[in-house]
C-alpha positions, 0 to 999 in steps of 0.5 A, a space after each residue: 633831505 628831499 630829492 625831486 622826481 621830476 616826470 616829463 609833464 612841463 613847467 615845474 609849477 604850470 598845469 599841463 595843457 590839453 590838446 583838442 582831444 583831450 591829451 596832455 601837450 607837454 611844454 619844456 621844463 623850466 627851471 627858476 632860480 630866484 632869491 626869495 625877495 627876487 621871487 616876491 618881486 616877480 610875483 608882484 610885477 606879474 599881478 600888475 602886468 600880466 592876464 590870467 591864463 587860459 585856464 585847462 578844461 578840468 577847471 573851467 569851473 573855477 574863476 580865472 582870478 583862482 586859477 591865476 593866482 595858483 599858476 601864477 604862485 607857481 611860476 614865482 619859483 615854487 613855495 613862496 612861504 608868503 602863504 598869500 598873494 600880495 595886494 590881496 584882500 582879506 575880506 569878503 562877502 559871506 557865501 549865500 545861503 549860509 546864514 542862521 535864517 537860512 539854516 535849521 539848527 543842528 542838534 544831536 539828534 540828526 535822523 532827517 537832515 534837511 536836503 540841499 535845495 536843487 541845484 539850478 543855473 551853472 551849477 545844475 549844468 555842472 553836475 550833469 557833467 560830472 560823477 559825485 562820489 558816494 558818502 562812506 563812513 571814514 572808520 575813526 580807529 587810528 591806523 597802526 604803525 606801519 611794519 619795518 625800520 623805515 615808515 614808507 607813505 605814498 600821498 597821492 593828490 586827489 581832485 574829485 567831486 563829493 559831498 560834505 554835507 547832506 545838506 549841501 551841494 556837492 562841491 569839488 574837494 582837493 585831498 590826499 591819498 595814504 598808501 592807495 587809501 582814499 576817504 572818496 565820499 568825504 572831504 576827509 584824508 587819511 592819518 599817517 601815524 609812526 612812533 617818535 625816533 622813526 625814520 620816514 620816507 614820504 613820496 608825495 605824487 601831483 596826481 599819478 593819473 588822469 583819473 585823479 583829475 590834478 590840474 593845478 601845482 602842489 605841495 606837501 608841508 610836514 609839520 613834524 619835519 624840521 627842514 628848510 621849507 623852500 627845498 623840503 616842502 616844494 611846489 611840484 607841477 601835476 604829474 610831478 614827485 617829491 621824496 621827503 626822508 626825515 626822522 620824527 624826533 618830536 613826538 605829537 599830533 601835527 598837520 600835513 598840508 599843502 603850503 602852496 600859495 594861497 595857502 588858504 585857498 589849498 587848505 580851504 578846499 580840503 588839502 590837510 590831514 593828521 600826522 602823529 607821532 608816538 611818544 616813547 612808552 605810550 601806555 595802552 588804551 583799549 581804543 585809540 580814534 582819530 578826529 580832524 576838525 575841517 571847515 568846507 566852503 562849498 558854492 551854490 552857484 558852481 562845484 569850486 569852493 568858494 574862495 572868497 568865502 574862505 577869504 570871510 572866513 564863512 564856511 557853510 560846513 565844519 566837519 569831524 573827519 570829512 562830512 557834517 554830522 557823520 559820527 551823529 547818524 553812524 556814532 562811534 561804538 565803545 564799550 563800558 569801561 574802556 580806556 579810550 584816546 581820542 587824537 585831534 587836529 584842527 585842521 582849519 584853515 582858519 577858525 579855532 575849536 573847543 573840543 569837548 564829550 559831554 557826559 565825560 571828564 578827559 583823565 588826561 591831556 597832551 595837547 601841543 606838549 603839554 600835559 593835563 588832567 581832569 579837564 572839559 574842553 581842549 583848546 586847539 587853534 588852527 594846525 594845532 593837535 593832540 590826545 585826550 584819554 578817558 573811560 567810559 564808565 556808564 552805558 550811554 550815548 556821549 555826544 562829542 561837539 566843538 563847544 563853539 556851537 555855532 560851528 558846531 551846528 554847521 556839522 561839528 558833532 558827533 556822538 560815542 555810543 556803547 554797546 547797550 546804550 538805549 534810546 537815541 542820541 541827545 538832542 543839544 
């Protein structure tokens, strides 16, 4: 049952606008109540007949066609559930500076990644202007349940300039905050992690503050909610709250996202994370770790990402928890003879991945419900999730790809390493 908070800040899916000074002028709330098919309509009569609108100052760096069609969604009447705008195409050019005669081959062995190329044109000007975030390590070990009958998350929007690769330009990555905890640095956001039978209160906040720097509608898709999405799952304009209250009664590793449409265009700048629920009478592991799978399309030619090379599906970077390489240059520490699982997620949007930890045989596997045993690689098309359990038997560095290499050499890699491992991490 969600229940909508709805702050003084307009037009329920229009970004607010800005004053000469830089002030919020709020127009009047204005609420649509339109048939799905009605709605579809609208949004089809308004891509023939209507110009873009002036888009707000923060993002002046984004085309008025991706700002438009945001808006434009938006003012349809919320979650459109067509997860696209109608009469667009699917294909695209791949961005520049993407291609393998471009890029060095990534191995295992990442000490002296190549730079990004300086910046020049607009997007040198742009990065002038602005504040980009310094690179963090996520800690991969999977957060605790939280305390208490109900499980309380805040999931706050954040719009904020980062890197995910040392080998890119920065870019401007939209991500989620959990109960104040930010991943700022990478493109990464937060677990929420509760056991199966919980009951969950979910406040998910449109940018709480000027600082978060939300200029466009949102929305929060629960995968492990079973709920009429047109009313759980709304498109809220910024400043704006939604409470989701449900319990988890299937237990798995499931996606939250933005569904705003173009999904694609949401979800491909960085709105996505890991939700897992618990299963009844888990045993215990020694270690328990997280990995998300996500694909960044950074520009060179400006800080948005870039929408048409989501559109080709071309990402310049695939990363586990946020940023190219991360877990190569910083590995995971493990010791001989743990017990280890590893929950997963792709993330997307758009490209499947092959998990796999070379060295190691996973014991056991849930993936989407289902159990296995002695297996290589796990198969996880996009949204998809689960765990793999193992134990390190011997000291030694145990590199973990998607056995996809080209997406692997794009930044999908990483390494465990054990307390007394000796020598560097293999090349692959």
């Amino acid at each position: 049952m969600g229940e909508t908070r709805v702050q003084q800040t307009g037009p329920a899916t229009a970004p607010p606008k800005r004053g000469p000074g830089g002030g919020e002028r709020h127009s009047e709330h204005r609420h649509v109540e339109l048939r799905l098919v009605d709605r579809v309509e609208a949004l089809e009569r308004a891509a023939a007949e209507e110009r873009p609108p002036e888009a707000p100052p923060r993002a002046s760096r984004w085309s008025a066609l991706v700002i438009w069609l945001a808006v434009a969604t938006g003012l349809a009447g919320g979650l459109l559930l067509a997860h696209k705008i109608p009469g667009r195409s699917a294909t695209a050019a791949a961005p520049a500076g993407a291609t393998a005669a471009t890029r060095l081959p990534a191995g295992h062995n990442h000490a002296a990644p190549a730079p990004a190329a300086a910046a020049t044109g607009a997007l040198a000007r742009e990065l002038k202007k602005v504040s980009v975030e310094h690179y963090k390590r996520p800690s991969p070990l999977l957060p605790a349940v939280p305390p208490g009958p109900v499980k309380h998350f805040r999931v706050d929007v954040d719009q904020h300039i980062t890197r995910v690769s040392s080998e890119e330009h920065p870019m401007e990555v939209w991500s989620f905050g959990i109960n104040g905890k930010f991943l700022r640095g990478t493109g990464a956001s937060p677990p929420m992690v509760v056991n199966v039978g919980d009951r969950v209160s979910i406040d998910f906040v449109n940018g709480a503050t000027k600082k978060m720097g939300v200029t466009l509608p949102h929305s929060l898709d629960l995968h492990a909610e079973g709920a009429d999405p047109t009313h759980a799952f709304v498109t809220i304009a910024p400043g704006q709250s939604h409470r989701e209250t449900f319990v988890a009664k299937h237990p798995g590793v499931f996606m939250y996202h933005c569904v705003s449409a173009p999904a694609l265009l949401h979800v491909g700048a960085g709105m996505a994370g890991m939700f897992v629920v618990k299963p009844r009478h888990l045993k215990p592991v020694d270690r328990e770790l997280w990995v998300t799978q996500q694909e960044y399309y950074p520009s060179k030619n400006d800080l948005a990402p870039d929408y048409t090379a989501m559109q080709a599906k071309k990402p310049s970077v695939i990363a586990f928890n946020g940023y190219a390489n991360q877990y190569v240059n910083h590995p995971i520490r493990v010791k001989k003879g743990e017990r280890v699982r590893m929950y997963l997620l792709n993330a997307g949007a758009s490209l499947w991945s092959a998990f796999h930890v070379i060295g190691l045989v996973f014991d056991k596997t849930d993936i989407e419900g289902q159990i296995g045993h002695n297996a290589q690689t796990v198969s996880l098309a996009p949204s998809q999730g689960g765990y793999v359990e193992f134990t390190v038997t011997q000291e030694g560095s145990y590199p973990f790809v998607t056995h996809a290499f080209s997406d692997a050499e794009l930044g999908a890699d990483g390494a465990l390493r054990t307390t007394h491992a000796v020598g560097p991490v293999m090349a692959h």
